[in-house]
N, C-alpha and C positions, 0 to 999 in steps of 0.2 A: 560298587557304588557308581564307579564312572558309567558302566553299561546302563543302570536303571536312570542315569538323567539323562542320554544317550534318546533310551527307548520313552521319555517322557517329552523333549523334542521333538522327536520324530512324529507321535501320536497327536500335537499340537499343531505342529504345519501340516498334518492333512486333514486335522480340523476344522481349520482356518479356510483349505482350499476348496473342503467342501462347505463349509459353511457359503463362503462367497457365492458359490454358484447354487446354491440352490437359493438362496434372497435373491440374488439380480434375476433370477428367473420367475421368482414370483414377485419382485416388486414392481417388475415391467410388464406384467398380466395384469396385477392389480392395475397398475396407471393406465392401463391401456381399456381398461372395461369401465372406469372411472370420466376417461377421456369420452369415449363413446358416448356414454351417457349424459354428458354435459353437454354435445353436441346437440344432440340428438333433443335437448331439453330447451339447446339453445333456438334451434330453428322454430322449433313449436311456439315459442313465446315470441320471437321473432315473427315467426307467421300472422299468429293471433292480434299485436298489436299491428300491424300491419293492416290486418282485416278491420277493425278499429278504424283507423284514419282515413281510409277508402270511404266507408260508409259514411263517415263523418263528412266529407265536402262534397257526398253527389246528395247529402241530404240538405246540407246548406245550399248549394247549385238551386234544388227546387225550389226552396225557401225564399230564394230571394227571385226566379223566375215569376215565382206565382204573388209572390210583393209586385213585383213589378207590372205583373197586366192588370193586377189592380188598382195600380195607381193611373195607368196610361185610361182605362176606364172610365176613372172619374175626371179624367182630366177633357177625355172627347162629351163626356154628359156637360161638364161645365160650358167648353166651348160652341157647344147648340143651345144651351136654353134659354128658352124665350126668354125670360128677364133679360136676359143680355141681348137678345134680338130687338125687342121692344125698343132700350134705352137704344140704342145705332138707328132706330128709325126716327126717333125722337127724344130726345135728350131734355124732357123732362128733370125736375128735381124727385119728382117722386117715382119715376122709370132708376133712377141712380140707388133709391132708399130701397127700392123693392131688390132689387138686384144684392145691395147689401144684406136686407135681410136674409135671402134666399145664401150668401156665403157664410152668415152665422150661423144658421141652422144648421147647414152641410160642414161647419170646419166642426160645430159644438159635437154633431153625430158622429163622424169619422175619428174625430182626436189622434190623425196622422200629419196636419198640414200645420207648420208652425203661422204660415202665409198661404191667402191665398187671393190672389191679387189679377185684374184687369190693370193693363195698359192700352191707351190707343197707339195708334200706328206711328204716334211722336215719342212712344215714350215716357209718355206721363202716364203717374199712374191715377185712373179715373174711381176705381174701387182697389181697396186694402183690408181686408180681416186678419186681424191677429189672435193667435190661437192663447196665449197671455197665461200660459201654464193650466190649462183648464176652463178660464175665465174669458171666451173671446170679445171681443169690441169691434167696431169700427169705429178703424181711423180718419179723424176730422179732413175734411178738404183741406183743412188749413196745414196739415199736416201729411200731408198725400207728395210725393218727391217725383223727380224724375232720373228715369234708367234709362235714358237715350244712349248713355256712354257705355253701358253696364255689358260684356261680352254676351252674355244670355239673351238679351233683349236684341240683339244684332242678331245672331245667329236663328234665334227665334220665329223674327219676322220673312227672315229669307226663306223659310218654309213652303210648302204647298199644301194646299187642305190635308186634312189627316197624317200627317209627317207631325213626327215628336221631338222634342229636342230634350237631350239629358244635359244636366252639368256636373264637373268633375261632382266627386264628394268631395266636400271640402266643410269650413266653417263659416258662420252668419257674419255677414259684415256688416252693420251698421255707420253711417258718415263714416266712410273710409276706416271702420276701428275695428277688430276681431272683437264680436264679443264675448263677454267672461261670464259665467264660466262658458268652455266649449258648447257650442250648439252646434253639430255635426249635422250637415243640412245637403242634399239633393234638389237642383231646383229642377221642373220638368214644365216645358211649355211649348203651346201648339199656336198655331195664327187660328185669327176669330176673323172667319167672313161676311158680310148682310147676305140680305134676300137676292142682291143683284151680282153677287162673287166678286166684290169687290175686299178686299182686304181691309181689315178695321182697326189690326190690335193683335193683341195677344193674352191669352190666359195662361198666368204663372204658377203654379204649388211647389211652396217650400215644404219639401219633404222631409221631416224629422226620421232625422238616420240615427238615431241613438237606440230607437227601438230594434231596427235593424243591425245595429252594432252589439246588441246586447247577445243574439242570437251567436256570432262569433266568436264568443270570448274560449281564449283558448286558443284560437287560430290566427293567425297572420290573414290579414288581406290587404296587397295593395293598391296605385294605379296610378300606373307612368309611372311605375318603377320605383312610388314612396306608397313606407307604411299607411293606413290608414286605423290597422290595429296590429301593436307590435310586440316587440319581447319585452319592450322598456318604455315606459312612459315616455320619455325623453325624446324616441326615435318617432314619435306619431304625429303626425299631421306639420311636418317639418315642411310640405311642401308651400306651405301657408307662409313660410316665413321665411324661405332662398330668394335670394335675389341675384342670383348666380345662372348667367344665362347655360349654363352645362350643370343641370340639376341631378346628374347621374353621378356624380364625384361628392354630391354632399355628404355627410354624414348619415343623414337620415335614409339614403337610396339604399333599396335591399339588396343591387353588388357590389355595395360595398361590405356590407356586412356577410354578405357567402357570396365569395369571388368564384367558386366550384361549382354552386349549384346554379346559379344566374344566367346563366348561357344555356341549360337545358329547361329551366321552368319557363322561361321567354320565350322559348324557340318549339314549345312544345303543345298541343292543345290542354293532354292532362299526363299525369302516369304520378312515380314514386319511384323515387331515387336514396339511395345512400351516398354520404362521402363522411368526411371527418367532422364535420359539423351536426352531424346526427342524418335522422330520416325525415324528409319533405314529403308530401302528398298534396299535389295540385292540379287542381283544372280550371280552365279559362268560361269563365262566365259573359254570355253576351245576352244584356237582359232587355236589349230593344233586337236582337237578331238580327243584329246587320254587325258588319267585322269592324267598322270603325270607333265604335265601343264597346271595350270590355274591361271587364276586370279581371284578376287574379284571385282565386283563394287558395292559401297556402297553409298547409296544415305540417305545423313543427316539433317534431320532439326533439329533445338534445340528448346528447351522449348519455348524461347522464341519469337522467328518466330510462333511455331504451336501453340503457345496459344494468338498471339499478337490480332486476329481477337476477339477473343471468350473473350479475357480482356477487349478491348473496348465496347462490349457489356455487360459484367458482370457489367463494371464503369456506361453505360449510364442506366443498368434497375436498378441497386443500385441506381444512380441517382430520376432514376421516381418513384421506391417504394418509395426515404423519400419523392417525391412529393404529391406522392399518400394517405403516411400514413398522412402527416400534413393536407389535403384534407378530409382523411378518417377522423379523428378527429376532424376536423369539421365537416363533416356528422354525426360522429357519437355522438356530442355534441347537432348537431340542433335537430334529431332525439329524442334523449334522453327528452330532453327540449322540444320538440313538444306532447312527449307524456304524460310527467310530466302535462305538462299544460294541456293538454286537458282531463285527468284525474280530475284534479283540476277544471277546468270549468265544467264538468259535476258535481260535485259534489255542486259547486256553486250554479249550475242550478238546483240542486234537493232541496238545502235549501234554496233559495229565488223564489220557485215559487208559496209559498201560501199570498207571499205578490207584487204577482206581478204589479195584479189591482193599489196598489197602489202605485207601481214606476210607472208605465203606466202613472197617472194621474198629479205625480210629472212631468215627462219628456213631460206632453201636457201643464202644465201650465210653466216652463221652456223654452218650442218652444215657445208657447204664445208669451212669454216677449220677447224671442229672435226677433222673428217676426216683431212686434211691435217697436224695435230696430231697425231691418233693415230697414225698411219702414223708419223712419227716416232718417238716414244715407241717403237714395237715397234719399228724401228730398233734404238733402240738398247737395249731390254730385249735384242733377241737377241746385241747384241755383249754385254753383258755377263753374259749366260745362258754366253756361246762362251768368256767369260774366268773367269767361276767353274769351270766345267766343265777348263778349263786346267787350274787349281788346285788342282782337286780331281784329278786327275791326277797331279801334281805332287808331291801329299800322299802320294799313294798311292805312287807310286813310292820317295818317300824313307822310309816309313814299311817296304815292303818288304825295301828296303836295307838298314834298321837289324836289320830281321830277318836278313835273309841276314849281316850283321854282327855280328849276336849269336851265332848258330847257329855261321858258321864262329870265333868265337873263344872255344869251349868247353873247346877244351884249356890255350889260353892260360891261361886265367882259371882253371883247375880245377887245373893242375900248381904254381903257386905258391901257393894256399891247400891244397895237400893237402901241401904241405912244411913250412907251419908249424904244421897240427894235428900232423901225426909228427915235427916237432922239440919241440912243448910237448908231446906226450905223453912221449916222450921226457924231457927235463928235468922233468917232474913225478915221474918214477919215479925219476932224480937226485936229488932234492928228497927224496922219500918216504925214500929212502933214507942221504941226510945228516941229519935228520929239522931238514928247512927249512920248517915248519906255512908260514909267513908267506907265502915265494918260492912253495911246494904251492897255494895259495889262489890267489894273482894268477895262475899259469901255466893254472889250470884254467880260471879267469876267459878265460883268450886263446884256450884251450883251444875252448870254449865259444863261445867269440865267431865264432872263426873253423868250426867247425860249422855255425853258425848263417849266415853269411853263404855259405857254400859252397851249403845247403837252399835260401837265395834265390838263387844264381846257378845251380842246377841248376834251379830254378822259372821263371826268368826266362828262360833256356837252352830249357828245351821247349814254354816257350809262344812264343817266338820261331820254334822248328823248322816247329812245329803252322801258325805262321802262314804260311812258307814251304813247307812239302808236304816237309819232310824227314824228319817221324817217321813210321814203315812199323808196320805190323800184324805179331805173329806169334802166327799163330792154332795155338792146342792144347787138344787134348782130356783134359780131367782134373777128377779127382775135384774136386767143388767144396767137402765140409764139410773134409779138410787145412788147403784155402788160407782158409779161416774161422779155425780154431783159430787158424795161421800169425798171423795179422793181431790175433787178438782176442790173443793170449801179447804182441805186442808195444805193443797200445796200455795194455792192465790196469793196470799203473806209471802211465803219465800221469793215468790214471781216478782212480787210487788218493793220487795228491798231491792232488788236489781233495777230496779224502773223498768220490767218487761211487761209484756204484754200477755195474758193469757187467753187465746180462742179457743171455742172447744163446739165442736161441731158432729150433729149424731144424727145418722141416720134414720127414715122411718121406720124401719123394718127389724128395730132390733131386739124385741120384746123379751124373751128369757132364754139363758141359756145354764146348762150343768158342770158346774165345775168346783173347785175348792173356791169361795168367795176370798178369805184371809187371803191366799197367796193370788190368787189376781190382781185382789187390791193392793198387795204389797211389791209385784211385778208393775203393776202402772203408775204407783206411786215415784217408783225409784226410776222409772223412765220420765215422768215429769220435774222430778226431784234434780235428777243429772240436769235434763235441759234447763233449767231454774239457775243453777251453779255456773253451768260453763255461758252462760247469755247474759249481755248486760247492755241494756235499755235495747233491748230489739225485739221479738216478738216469738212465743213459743204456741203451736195449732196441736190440739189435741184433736183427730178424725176418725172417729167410733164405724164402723160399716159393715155391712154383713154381706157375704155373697158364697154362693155354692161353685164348688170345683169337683167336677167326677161325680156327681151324687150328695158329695157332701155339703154339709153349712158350717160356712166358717166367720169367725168373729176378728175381725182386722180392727187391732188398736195403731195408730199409727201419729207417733210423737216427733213434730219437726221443728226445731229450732234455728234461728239466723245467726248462733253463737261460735265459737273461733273454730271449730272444725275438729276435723281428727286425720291426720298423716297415716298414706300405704300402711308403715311400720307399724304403729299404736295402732293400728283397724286388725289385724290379725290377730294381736292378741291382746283385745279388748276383751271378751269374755274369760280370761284367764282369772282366777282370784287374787288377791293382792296386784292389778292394773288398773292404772285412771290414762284418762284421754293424755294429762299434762302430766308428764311421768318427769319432767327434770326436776333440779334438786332445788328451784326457785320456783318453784308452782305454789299459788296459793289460795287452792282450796284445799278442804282438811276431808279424809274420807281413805278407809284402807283398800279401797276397788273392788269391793268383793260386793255391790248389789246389783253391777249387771251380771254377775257368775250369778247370786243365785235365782239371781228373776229369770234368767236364759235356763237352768236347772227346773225351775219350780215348771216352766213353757212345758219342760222336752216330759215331766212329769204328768202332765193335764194331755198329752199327744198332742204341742202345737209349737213355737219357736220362736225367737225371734232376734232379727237380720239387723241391718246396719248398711245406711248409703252416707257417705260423707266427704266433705272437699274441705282440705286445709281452708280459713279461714271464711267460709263461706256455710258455714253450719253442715246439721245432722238431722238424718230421718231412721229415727227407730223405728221398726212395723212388730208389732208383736201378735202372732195369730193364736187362734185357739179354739178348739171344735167346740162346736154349738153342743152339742148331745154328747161331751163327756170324751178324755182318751179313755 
């Protein structure tokens, strides 16, 4: 005893020890070709979005290049044209109106300039067009200001022919007030000289940057170091509202918010950098092409966007390594134990093989007996294979009987119930006529009863025949829509106590076919008869059609009602005799289940069948076929 738990510890610590090493060898393969892979998945998406933001601001870069000689364009057309030369020669009231008219037209066609405005060389402004959301005007004399003070208008005039002047981006200011909501406005203006080069003035275009802001969304761009569009409403257009002569310490400056990247996107013309605040892409824009203005556009993803791809894949391969490792642990467990044992079996094999001969002769005398057993056992399975088989004979035979017993005592059974329907009809018209409502009720009741029971001994009667070989064919040729109307005139009343609906729809092509008429019509009857029973107030289609398969012409009755359906279980053996749809013991319709057995019998009799598709609660389609030209 002591030796076998001995040798049962021992077999377990080297179990163990090789278990361990062969998992840590394959869990650190798996991790390592898992690792790989994430890598290697990670650069890719990393690359790709990278390629993204690249394209993204040297497509913006042109975007706003090519805005910009557009604007400088119209701005040299305005400051030469003659209306404007005209009025500097002579200042006219209607040299001033024509010159307006000419800045209506030009701000109503462009629908870039919120303003667009003449000053002379004072400062005042001589002509004003406001662009008025669509709607331009000019601005009354009376209402015409002066920008003597105004930094644009100073810097403006100190110009030399064809020199432009830009102003920050910034917002519209009206009498000293930002106005509301944000107008994000660029002002661009050149000096206006006469015929003799003498300086006159200046022509202004408030340039609507909203359009040009819309283009950016998504990106960061600043200038002088403040958002102009940023990560947070809050942080934009802050420069409009410091009054802190060190505007790089405000809140709204972009080193303050990435202290890491500020010092190479400043210091740089363009490129793409990483640090802990995500990936930047930027390059410096100079959209008059001189170095003293430019802008920034800076293109930002954060952490979280650039890593959101490469975290769903970190969760799903962490995911499949613990798959992999509880997989691997069992490999690495059967493994272990595969070799344990088979270790242990050879060794077995080495010490039981001088006694082999005789287990050999233990294990022929053991099959021996076994053998000798079995022989038995089939013994007597086949006696009692030879005595079920009896009994199953036995059944059969008395089951026949009963049929041939039913069959021949059709008249018995049929002449004394067809005495007491014609004596209670009989006394119900006795009744009707002493006027006995009371006795009239109960005799109809017997009336009724005994109907009804005569319908089950005449169903119980033919399927007995059917079982025996007593009911014969008589085939005949005839019109087949007659025997339709015939049948649909007598089920319409049943349909009609339920509140259903009876359709009945027949094809052109179904002129005559050969068969037994009675058991057709007693096959379609009892398929509209069920539908009528299990439907109430819903709608039951009778569709007559005729169509060839293989050669042949075949007769499709096919009966669908909307009524409560038939269950997997009750659909199997529906055609069984004694089976209804509602087979529990609270069902209440009255009927012994035996006219779809014999309308299915009477089918398979004429060479033709019929099926069954049904959904609990949701109704039934009976299809009943039947060859044109006779089984």
């Amino acid at each position: 005893m002591i030796k076998n738990k001995d040798n049962i510890t021992s077999k377990r610590v080297k179990m163990i020890k090789r278990f361990s090493v062969i998992f840590f060898l394959l869990s650190v393969l798996t991790g390592s070709l898992l690792i790989l892979f994430y890598y290697n998945e990670f650069r890719t998406d990393r690359g790709a979005i990278e390629k993204i933001e690249l394209h993204g601001v040297e497509l913006q870069e042109r975007m706003i290049m090519a805005d910009f000689r557009s604007i400088v364009s119209d701005l040299n057309f305005l400051a030469g044209q003659n209306d404007l030369q005209r009025m500097l020669i002579n200042k006219k009231p209607g040299h001033r109106q024509a010159l307006a008219r000419e800045y209506l037209r030009f701000c109503e066609k462009k629908g870039l300039y919120d303003q667009i405005r003449f000053l002379d060389e004072t400062g005042v402004e001589i002509v004003r067009v406001n662009f008025n959301s669509g709607h331009p005007f000019d601005v009354s004399e009376e209402e015409l200001q002066s920008k003597a003070k105004r930094y644009y208008f100073k810097d403006t005039l100190a110009l030399d022919r064809g020199e432009v002047f830009v102003s920050p981006f910034d917002l519209n200011i009206e009498q000293g007030i930002i106005e509301q909501p944000f107008k994000p406005m660029i002002r661009f203006g050149t000096p206006v000289f006469d015929g003799n080069g003498q300086k006159r003035g200046i022509v202004v275009l408030n340039y609507l940057g909203e359009q040009l802001i819309q283009n950016f969304k998504g990106t960061s761009v600043y200038s002088e170091g403040f958002w102009l569009i940023g990560n947070k409403p809050g942080d934009e257009w802050r420069i409009m509202y410091e009054d802190s002569e060190d505007l790089s310490v405000s809140p709204g400056a972009f080193g303050i918010a990435f202290p890491n990247a500020w010092p190479r996107i400043s210091g740089a013309e363009s490129g793409q950098l990483h640090d802990v605040n995500g990936l930047f892409t930027f390059v410096t824009v100079y959209p008059l092409e001189t170095s003293e203005y430019y802008w920034k556009i800076v293109s930002y993803v954060s952490p979280e966007i650039l890593n959101a791809q490469t975290h769903k894949l970190r969760n799903k391969l962490l995911l499949l390594y613990a798959v992999l490792l509880v997989l691997t642990c069992a490999g690495a467990w059967f493994l272990a134990n595969a070799q344990i044992n088979r270790k242990q079996a050879e060794q077995d094999l080495r010490k039981h093989r001088d006694n082999l001969e005789e287990l050999v002769k233990d294990r022929t005398s053991e099959l021996t007996v076994a053998y000798e057993r079995l022989q038995k056992e089939m013994s007597e399975r086949k006696q009692t294979e030879a005595r079920l088989q009896l009994a199953k004979d036995s059944a059969e035979a008395a089951n026949k009987a009963k049929s041939t017993f039913l069959a021949n005592m059709g008249h018995e059974l049929r002449t004394p119930l067809n005495a007491i329907i014609g004596y209670s009809e009989i006394l119900i018209e006795d009744a009707d006529d002493l006027k006995l409502k009371n006795f009239a009720s109960d005799l109809q009741k017997i009336e009724t009863s005994g109907k009804h029971l005569l319908s089950l001994i005449n169903d119980i009667l033919d399927i007995s025949k059917i079982e025996v070989g007593r009911i014969k064919l008589h085939l005949e040729t005839f019109d087949v829509r007659p025997l339709i109307d015939e049948v649909v005139g007598t089920i319409r009343p049943l349909a009609e106590k339920n509140t259903n609906t009876l359709e009945v729809h027949y094809a052109s092509n179904l002129d005559t076919m050969r068969a037994d008429p009675d058991k057709a019509r007693l096959a379609i009857s009892n398929l509209l008869n069920n539908a009528c029973k299990f439907t109430e107030q819903g709608t039951i289609t009778l569709n007559v059609t005729r169509e060839a398969v293989n050669g042949d012409n075949w007769l499709i009755f096919s009966v669908s009602d909307t009524g409560i359906g038939i269950g997997p279980e009750e659909k199997e053996e529906l055609f069984q005799p004694f089976t209804q749809a509602d087979s529990s013991s609270t069902r209440k319709l009255e009927g012994a289940g035996l006219g779809l057995a014999i309308s299915k019998r009477f089918c398979q009799m004429m060479g033709g069948d019929i099926t069954v598709k049904s959904e609990l609660g949701k109704g039934s389609t009976f299809t009943m076929r039947l060859p044109v030209n006779g089984g």
